[in-house]
C-alpha positions in Angstrom: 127.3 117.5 128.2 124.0 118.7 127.3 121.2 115.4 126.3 118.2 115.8 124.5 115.4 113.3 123.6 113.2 113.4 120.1 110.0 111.4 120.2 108.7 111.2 116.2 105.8 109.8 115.2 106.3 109.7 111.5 102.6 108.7 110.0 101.0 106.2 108.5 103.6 103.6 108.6 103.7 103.2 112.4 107.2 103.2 113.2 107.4 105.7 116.0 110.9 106.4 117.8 113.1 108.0 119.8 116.4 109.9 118.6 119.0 110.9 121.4 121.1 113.4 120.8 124.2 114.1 123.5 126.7 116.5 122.9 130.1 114.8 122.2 133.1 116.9 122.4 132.8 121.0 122.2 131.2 121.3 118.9 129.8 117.8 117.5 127.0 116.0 118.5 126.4 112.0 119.1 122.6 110.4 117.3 121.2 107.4 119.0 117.7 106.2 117.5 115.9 103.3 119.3 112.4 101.7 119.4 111.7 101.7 115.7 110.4 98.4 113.8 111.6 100.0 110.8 114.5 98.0 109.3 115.1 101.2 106.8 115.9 103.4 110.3 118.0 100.9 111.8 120.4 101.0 108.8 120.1 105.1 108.9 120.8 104.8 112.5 124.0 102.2 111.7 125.3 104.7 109.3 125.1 108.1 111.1 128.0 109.1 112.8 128.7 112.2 115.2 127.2 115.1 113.6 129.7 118.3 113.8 128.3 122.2 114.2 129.9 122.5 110.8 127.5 119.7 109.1 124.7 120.9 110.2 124.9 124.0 108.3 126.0 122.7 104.8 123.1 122.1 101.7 120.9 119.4 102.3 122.6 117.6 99.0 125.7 117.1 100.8 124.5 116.6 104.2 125.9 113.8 106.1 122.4 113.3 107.8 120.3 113.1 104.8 122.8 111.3 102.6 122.8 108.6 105.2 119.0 108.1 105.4 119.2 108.5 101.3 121.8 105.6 101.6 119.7 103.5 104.2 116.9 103.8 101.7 114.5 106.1 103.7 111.5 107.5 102.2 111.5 110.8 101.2 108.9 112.0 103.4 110.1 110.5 106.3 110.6 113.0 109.3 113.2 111.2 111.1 116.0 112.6 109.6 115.1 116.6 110.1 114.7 114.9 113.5 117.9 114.2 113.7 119.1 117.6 112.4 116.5 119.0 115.7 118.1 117.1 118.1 121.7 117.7 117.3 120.6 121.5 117.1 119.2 121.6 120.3 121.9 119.0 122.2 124.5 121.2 120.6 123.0 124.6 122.3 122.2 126.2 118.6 118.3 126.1 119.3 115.7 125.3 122.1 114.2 122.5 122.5 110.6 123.1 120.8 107.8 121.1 119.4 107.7 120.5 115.4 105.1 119.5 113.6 103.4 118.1 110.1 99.1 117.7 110.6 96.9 117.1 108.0 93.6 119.6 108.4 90.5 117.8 107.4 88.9 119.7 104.5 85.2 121.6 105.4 82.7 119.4 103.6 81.1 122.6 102.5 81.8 123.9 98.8 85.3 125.1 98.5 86.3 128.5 97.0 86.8 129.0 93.4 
């Protein structure tokens, strides 16, 4: 049973937390998210259930992962859920385990290019 751990810092609100992702099974995967004050992740995290190989490859509009967080109420933007989608890739052997991120590049205060 391979185990992976997700740390996400999602921005401006603050909420950081960890999503666990433990292989359940040959081919489906088991999402654990702790340590969020968000009450919007705690009802994402109530309403995922074990993520299947098959799931993850299906469009995002029918998505078990993303209709869940679109059910909890999560913000768009929010980067928990791909993080979930991560985890389960990596706990289910599809991808290694690598670092993903969003950063905001402070513009040069000199005249920008027409």
């Amino acid at each position: 049973m391979k185990g992976v751990i997700v740390s996400v810092n999602p921005g401006i609100c603050g909420f950081d937390c960890k999503v666990a992702a433990e292989q359940c099974g040959k081919r489906s995967a088991r999402i654990e998210i702790t340590e969020s004050g968000c009450t919007l992740i705690h009802k994402f995290s109530d309403l995922l259930e074990d993520i299947t190989l098959q799931e993850l490859f299906v469009p995002l509009t029918q998505n078990k992962i993303f209709m869940a967080a679109q059910k909890a109420g999560c913000h768009l933007a929010c980067p928990v859920p791909v993080a979930v989608v991560k985890a389960s890739e990596v706990a289910l052997e599809l991808a290694v385990a690598r670092d993903a991120a969003i950063c905001f590049i402070t513009p040069d205060p000199s005249p920008r290019m027409s």
